[in-house]
Each structure stands twice: as C-alpha cells, then as structure tokens.
N, C-alpha and C positions, 0 to 999 in steps of 0.2 A: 726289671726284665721287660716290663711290658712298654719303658720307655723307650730301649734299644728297639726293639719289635717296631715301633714305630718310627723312630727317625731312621733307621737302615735303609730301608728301601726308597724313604725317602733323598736320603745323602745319595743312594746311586743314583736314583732321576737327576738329581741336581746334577751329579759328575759327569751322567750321560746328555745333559744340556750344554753343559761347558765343553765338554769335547765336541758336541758336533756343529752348534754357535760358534766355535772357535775356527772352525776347519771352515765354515761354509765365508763368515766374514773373512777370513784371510783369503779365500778365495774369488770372493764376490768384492771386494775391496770397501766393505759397507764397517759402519759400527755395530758394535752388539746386538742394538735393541733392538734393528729392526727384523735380526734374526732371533735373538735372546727369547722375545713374549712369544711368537707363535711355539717354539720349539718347548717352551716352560710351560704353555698352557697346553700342548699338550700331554705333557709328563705330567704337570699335576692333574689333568684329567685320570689318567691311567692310575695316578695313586689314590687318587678317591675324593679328591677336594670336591664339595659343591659349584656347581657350574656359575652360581651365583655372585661369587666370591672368586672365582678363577683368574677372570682376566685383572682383576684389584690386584691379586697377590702376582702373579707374571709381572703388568705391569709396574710395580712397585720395586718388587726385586731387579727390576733390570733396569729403574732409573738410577737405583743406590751402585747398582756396578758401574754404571757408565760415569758417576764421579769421579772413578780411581783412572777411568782408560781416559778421560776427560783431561785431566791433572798432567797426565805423562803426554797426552796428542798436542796440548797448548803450547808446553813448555817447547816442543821439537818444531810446533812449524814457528814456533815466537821467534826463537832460534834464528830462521833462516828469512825472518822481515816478513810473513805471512799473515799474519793476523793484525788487522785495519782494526786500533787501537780507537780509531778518530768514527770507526760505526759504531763503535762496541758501546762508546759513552753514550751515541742517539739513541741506539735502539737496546743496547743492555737493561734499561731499567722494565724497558716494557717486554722484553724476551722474562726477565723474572717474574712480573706483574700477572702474565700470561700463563707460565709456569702454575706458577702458584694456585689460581684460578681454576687451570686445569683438576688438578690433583683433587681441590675440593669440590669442584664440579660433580668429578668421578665417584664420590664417594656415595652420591644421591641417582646415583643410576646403575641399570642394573648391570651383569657381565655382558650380555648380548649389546647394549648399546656401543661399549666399549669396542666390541668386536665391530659393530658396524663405520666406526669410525677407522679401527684399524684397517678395516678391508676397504673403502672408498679408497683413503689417503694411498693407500698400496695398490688400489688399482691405479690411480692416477699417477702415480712415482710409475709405476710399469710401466705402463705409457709412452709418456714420457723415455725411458730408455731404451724400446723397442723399435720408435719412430725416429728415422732420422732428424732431432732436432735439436741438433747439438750448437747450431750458430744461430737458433733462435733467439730474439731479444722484445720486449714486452716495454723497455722504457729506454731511455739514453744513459740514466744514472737513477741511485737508491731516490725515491721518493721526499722532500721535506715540505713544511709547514705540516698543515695540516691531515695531510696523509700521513706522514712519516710513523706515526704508532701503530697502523690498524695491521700491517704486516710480522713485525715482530710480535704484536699480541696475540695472531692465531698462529705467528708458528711455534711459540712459548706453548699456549693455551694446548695444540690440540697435539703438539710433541709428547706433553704431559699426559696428557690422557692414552696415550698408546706408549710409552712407554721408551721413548727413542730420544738420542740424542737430536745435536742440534744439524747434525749433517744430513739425512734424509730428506729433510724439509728446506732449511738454510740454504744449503749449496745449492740446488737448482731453482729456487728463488732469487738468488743474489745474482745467480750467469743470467736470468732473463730479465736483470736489472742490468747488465751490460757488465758485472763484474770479470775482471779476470780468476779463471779457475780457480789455480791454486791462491788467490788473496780469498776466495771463498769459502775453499774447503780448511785454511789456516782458522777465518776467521770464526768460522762453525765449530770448529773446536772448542771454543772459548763459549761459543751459547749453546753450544753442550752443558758443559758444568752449570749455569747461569739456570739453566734448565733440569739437570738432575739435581740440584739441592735443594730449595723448594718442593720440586715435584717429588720428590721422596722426605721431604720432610710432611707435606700435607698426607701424606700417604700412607705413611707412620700414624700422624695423628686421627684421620678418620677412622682406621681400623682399630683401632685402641679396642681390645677387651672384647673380640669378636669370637665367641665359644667354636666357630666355622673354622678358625684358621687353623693349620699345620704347625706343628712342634716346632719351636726354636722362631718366632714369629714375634717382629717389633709392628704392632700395627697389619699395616699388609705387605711389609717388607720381610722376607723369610733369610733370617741371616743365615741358614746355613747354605742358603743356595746363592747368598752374596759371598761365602767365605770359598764355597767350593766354584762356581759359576767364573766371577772375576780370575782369580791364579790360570784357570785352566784353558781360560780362552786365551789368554796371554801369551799361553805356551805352545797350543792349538795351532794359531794362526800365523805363525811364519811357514805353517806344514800349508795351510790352503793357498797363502801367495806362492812359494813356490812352483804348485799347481798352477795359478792362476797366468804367468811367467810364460806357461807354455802355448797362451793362448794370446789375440792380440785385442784390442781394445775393443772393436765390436764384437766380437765376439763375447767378451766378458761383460760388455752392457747388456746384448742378448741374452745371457742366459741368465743375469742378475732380473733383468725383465720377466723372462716365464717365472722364475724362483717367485717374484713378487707376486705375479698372476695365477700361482697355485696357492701364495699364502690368502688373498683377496679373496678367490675365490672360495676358501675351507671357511675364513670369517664369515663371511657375508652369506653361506651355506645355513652356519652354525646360526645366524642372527633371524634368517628366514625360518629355521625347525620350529625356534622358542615360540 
C-alpha cells in the first residue's frame, strides 16, 4: 500500500509532463528535451525529490525518451534524402564521444550546475530565435582537418548534460555552417539517437543504488516517467502543431524564443538561490 502511495502521484506528475511537453513541442516545433527537463524538474520538485538529484533524474529520463522519438524522426526525414549520411560518419563518432562524456561528467556535479548549463545554452538558443538571423552564416561549409571534432564534441558533450536531443544544438549550428535547413534538421535526427544512448546509458550507470531516487528508477533514468512521458507526448503533439498551423513562422520562432527566455531565466534563477 505504501508502494502505491508512492508511485501514484508520482505516475500523475509524469502523465502531467507528457501532456504538457507534448502539446508545447508540437507547438513550438522543438523535440522533447528541450521542453521534457524543465517541465520534469519541476514536477519532480513538487513531488519531493531532493534538489540535488533533480536535474540528474529529468535529465536522464528525457535523454532515454528521446531514443524512441529519435528512432521514428530518422527513419521519416531518411525517407525523403535528409539526413547527410557522409557528416554523420565525420562527425558521429565524436557526437557519441561527447555524449558519453557528458553524462559522466554530470554525474560528479551538482543539480544547480546542470541547471546552469541548461539556462546559458537556452538563453543563447533564445537568442538566437528572437533576432532576426536566420541567413546568418559563420563558415562557407562544416569545418575539416583539424577542427572538424571540437564541434560535434560540445554539441554531444553539453546536449547530454541538459538533456536534449540533437536538434536544439545541431540544427542551428549546422545553418551557420551554410547547411541547408532541412539536410540539418534530417541530419540532427540521427545525432539525436547517437546522443541519447550513451547519454542515458552513463546516466543509468552513475546513479546506480542512489537511496535519493524515486520509485521505479534505473540509475537516474525513472522508467515510469520513460513509460508514461514518451506514449503521451506522441499523442500530445499533433494537438500543439495544429495550434502551431495557425500561426506563421515568425511568429512561432517568437514565442519558441520567450518560452526558452522564461526556461533560462527559472535555471539560471534556481543556479543563483543555491
């Protein structure tokens, strides 16, 4: 009895992340994570998790979901010739490398740190889509010799660490590499997954046997919030595009931009109290 008592209200937090991550990415046209962690950390605040441990279990749980929306986003832009097979072998091993790194990085720092990266990288993504600089470009093409690793490594490395696939970071990195869009946001799909499996596998392993964590908990990945979170946003977010439909492109950068500038600013809030 005293089990139920406790996963209960935790299953509704989770149910009430996946509905409202679900609704906000299909409106804001984003992947999970970058809505998933704030929205998860703060439902497991409210259910009682130590603040220490918070952003570990959000982040974790929401890199293990975004393998599954990963798995189905590759195979659809693979599909239609989007995803640049001929980056994926340059820069995939260090997108993993980076991954990886992160995750056990993470493990040796505390929640507030986490949140501090969270809230930089989201203030600068806001930015970024608030400002008109959408034909901005930084190089004529992706970088090789000996450059070519040091960008897949921190967008593996600090995707991991917050929690997010590989579109938040990838996609407006690669346009200011002179990529065409859509070969971008195809090929971010693909360092999505390259990114959540690692990162939720170190994720899993550093939390191993943490008396801190929440019921139903592999490491710092909380599978009922992978079991409930993953289905719901699925189902969620053809309700936010919809909405999203009825607005036009700036517009929905706009308000994808304050969304980020309210999450930035709650992190970076929360990172200054500690």
């Amino acid at each position: 009895m005293e089990l139920i008592d406790a996963v209960f209200p935790l299953a509704a937090m989770m149910l009430a992340t996946g509905i409202v991550a679900g609704l906000l990415a299909g409106l804001l046209g984003v992947g999970g994570g970058i809505v998933i962690v704030p929205v998860l950390d703060t439902a497991l605040g409210l259910y009682g998790i130590e603040p220490a441990i918070r952003m570990h279990v959000a982040v974790a749980t929401s890199l293990t979901c975004i393998i599954f929306t990963s798995i189905s986003s590759t195979r659809a832009h693979h599909a239609k010739g989007a995803v640049d097979l001929g980056l994926v072998k340059v820069w995939g091993p260090a997108v993993l490398m980076g991954s990886l790194l992160g995750a056990i990085g993470a493990a040796f720092v505390d929640s507030q740190v986490l949140s501090a990266v969270f809230g930089v990288v989201a203030l600068l993504v806001a930015l970024k889509m608030l400002l008109p600089l959408d034909n901005l470009t930084l190089s004529r093409d992706v970088p090789r010799g000996l450059a070519a690793p040091f960008p897949p490594l921190a967008i593996g490395g600090l995707s991991s660490m917050m929690g997010i696939g590989g579109g938040t970071l990838s996609v407006p990195v690669l346009t200011l590499m002179n990529q065409p869009i859509h070969r971008a946001v195809g090929t971010a799909a693909l360092f999505g997954l390259l990114i959540s499996l690692p990162g939720a596998f170190g994720f899993a392993y550093s939390g191993w046997g943490d008396a801190r964590l929440p019921p139903g908990s592999l490491g710092y990945i909380n599978l009922i919030g992978v079991a409930l979170i993953a289905p719901v946003t699925v189902v969620m977010a053809p309700l936010g595009a919809k909405l999203a439909h009825r607005l036009d492109k700036r517009r929905l950068s706009m308000l994808f931009g304050f969304f980020l500038l309210l999450v930035a600013g709650r992190m970076l809030y929360r990172t200054l109290l500690a």
